[in-house]
KOLKESE-344495 format. One record per residue (C-alpha): residue in one letter; x, z negated, y. Coordinates in steps of 0.1 Angstrom, whole numbers, plus 5000, padded with zeros to 4 digits. Layout:
REM KOLKESE-344495
AXZY...
//
This chain:
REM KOLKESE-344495
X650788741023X647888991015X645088681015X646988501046X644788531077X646188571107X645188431139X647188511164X650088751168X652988691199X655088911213X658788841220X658388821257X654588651254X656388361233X658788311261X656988311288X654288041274X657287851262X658687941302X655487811311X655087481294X658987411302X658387441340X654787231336X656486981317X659886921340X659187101374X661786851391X664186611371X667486411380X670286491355X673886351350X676986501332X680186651332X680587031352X682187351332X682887691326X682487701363X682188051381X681588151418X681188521417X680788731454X677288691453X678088331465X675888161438X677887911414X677187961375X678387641356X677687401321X676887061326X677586891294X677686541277X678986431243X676186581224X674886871247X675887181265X673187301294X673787641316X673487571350X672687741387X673087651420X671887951444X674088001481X671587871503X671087541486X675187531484X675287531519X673787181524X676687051501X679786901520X681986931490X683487191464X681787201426X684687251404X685287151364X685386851350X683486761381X681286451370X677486491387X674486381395X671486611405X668086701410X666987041394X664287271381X664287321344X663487671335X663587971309X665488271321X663188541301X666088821291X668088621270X665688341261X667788041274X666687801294X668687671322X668587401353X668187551389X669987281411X668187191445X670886861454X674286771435X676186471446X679286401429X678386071408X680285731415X681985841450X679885961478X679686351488X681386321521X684286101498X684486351474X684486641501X687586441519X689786371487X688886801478X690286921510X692986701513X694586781480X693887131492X695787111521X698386901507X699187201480X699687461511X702187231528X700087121559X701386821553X704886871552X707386641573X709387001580X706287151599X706186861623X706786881663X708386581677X706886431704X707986501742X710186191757X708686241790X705886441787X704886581823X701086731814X699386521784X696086681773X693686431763X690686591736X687986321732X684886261744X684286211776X682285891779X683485711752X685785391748X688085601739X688885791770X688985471791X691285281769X693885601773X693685601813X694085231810X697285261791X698485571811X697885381841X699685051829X702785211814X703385541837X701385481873X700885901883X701086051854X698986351848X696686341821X693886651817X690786571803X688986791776X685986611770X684286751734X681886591709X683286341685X680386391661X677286551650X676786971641X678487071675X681786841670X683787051649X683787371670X684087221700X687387021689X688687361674X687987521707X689987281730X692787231711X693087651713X691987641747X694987441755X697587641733X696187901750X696787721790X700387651778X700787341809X700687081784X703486941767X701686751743X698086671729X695886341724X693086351701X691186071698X687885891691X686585551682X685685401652X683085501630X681885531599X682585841572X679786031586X680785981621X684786141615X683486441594X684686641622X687886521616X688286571579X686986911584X689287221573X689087461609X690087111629X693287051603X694187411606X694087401644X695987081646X698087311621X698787571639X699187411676X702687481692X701887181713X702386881697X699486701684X699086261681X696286191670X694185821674X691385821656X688985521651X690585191641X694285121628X692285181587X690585481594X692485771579X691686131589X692786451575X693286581611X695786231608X697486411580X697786731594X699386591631X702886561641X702186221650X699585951635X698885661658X696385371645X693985371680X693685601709X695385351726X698685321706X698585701711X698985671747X701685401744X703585631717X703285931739X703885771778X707185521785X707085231799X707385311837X709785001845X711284971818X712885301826X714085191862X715584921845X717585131819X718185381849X719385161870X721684991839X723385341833X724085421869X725985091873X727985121841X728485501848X730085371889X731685061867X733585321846X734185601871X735885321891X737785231865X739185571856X739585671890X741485341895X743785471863X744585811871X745385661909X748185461894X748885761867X749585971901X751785721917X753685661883X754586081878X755286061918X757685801915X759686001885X759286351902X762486441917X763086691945X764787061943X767086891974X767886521957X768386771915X771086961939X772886661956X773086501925X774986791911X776786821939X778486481936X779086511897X781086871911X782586651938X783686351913X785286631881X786886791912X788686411921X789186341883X790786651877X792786621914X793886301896X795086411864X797386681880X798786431905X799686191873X800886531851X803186581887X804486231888X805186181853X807086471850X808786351880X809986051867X810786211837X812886491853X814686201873X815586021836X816586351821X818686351855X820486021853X820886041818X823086401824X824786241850X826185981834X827086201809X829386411831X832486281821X831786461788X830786751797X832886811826X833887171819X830387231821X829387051855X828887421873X826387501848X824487181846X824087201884X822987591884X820287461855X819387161877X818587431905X816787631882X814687341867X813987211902X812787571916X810987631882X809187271883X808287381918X806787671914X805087531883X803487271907X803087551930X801387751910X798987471892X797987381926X797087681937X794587701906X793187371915X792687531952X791087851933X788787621906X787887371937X785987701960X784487841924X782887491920X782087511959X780987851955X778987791927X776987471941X773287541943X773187371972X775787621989X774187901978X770887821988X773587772026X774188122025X770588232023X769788281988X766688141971X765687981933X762488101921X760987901897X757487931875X754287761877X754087501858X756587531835X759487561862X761687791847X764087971869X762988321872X765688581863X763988901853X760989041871X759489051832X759288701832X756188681855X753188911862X750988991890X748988701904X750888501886X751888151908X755388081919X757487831937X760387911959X763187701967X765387732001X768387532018X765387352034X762087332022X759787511986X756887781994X754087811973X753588191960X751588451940X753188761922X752089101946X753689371929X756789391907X759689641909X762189691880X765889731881X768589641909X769189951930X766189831947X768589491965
//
């Protein structure tokens, strides 16, 4: 080493910054493909990343403000295509790629942007069937958000106009599209949360391409569609075009017209059901009345009166009294006749019993006065059980005064004052006539008569 000339000596940080130098000469801008990384997006806002293929590793940069023109999220595994600034960062001695552009390679940004947020929504349960508002049946206010000279618009009053003639429809008119879109959509559909007269929101837009809906795939529209207490339909472009504000509504309707016809009736064809019910509901209530009419008449004709209850008892007292008249009279008679036998047959046996003709004629006397006080006596009990019976008809009693009093409904006769309460209804039966009563005041025991 002694005899070895030297002629030139660098420093550590002289090497790297002529290699720096030549690096950034040699590539200021070049377009680079691969596979994302170790991906990292610290609070500084910048995103720190390797982009790798099957052979090579690279460390990566994209700074916030050139993030900001991107309309989806870097993440790994992330397959890319961008244009960057190869450079040497000095400290460490590595070189790295500064990214001005990234575009996610095969689908387009505004794709890949779409497909990102609605898996991202999708995993918080915006989407869920449970968080849904079903729509109004008859919706009196309908809040139309679209813009105000479009297609669009027109196409809703048409169909408002056609299917519900005077319904009220308020008009938000917002931009569909462009940088302003997205905050003015955000702003109506709070704006009429906020108003509370609607009962349910339209929003709507024609057709258009990717670029022309990225208001609706945008994250604060789906979270106020979200978060709306009014249900939200939405119609957006043609019966293919799928939104993530679609996603995110209560109800998805392929045009802004099939909006209006899921949200309004059909006018007429109302009337016509209407009109249906009301002549099946008089159909029926004619029928029914019809049955409990001959229901009525049926009871009526198997209701029997307090008066008719007591003749009919009268006459079953009247016919025992006659059976039992009858009875005696044939006891009477056939002890008669059989007195007369018993008669003949000691006369004709006189001649025997001669000796004793003074004593059969004393017994005869005795038998005849005995037999008629017998009969004397049993009709005098027939005399005594003929007035109980009369005393004890209902009807006589009711006669003298005296009243039944009898509960309502169940008609039970009333015989303690414990039986009934205050207020409670009662019915009264008289010799001639029923009253109709309520309980005033109750007084226990009888030394009140």
């Amino acid at each position: 080493m002694a005899g070895h000339k030297t002629n030139h000596i660098y420093s550590v940080s002289h090497l790297t910054r002529e290699i720096k130098t030549l690096l950034e000469e040699r590539f200021p801008f070049v377009w680079i493909t691969g596979e994302i990384s170790n991906y990292a997006a610290p609070a500084s806002g910048h995103s720190y990343f390797s982009l790798k293929d099957a052979g090579a590793v690279i460390n990566c940069v994209m700074f916030k403000n050139q993030k900001r023109a991107l309309k989806f999220s870097l993440e790994n595994g992330l397959k890319i295509m961008g244009l960057a600034r190869l450079t040497l960062y000095e400290p460490r001695g590595n070189y790295q790629l500064i990214f001005e552009h990234i575009a996610p390679e095969g689908a387009g940004a505004l794709q890949k942007a779409f497909e990102q947020l609605k898996k991202k929504l999708d995993d918080e349960g915006l989407f869920d069937p449970v968080h849904k508002h079903p729509l109004p049946y008859l919706p009196q206010k309908i809040s139309v958000i679209t813009s105000g000279t479009g297609a669009a618009v027109r196409d809703i009053i048409h169909i408002a106009l056609r299917r519900f003639p005077g319904c009220c429809l308020q008009i938000f008119p917002v931009a569909v599209q462009g940088d302003e879109a997205q905050e003015e959509i955000v702003y109506a559909i709070n704006k009429v949360n906020y108003l509370q007269q609607a009962d349910v929101i339209i929003l709507a837009r024609g057709g258009g391409s990717l670029e022309d809906l990225a208001a609706f795939n945008s994250e604060p529209v789906a979270r106020a569609v979200f978060a709306s207490q009014i249900p939200v339909i939405t119609g957006i472009g043609h019966e293919t075009d799928i939104t993530i504000a679609d996603f995110v509504a209560d109800v998805r309707a392929p045009t802004p017209s099939a909006a209006a016809e899921l949200v309004l009736p059909e006018k007429n064809r109302l009337v016509r059901h209407i009109t249906d019910m009301q002549l099946s509901l008089s159909l029926g209530m004619t029928q029914k009345l019809g049955f409990l009419h001959q229901k009525v008449d049926d009871l009526h004709s198997r209701l029997k009166s307090p008066a008719q209850i007591m003749a009919n008892f009268k006459q079953t007292l009247e016919t025992c009294f006659f059976r039992m008249q009858h009875a005696l009279n044939r006891r009477i008679f056939h002890g008669r006749d059989k007195l007369s036998w018993i008669s003949q047959a000691l006369f004709r046996a006189a001649p025997k019993v001669r000796g004793q003709q003074q004593q059969v004629d004393d017994l005869q006397k005795k038998l005849f006065s005995a037999t008629k006080a017998r009969l004397d006596w049993r009709t005098n009990q027939i005399r005594q059980a003929a007035a109980s019976l009369g005393a004890l008809n209902p009807a006589s009693v009711l006669d003298r005064g005296y009243s039944i009093t009898r509960t309502i409904p169940g008609k039970k006769v009333i015989l303690d004052a414990e039986q009934v309460a205050v207020q409670d209804p009662v019915e009264i039966i008289l010799s001639k006539g029923r009253i109709l009563t309520r309980v005033e005041r109750k007084i226990d025991g009888k030394d009140h008569i």
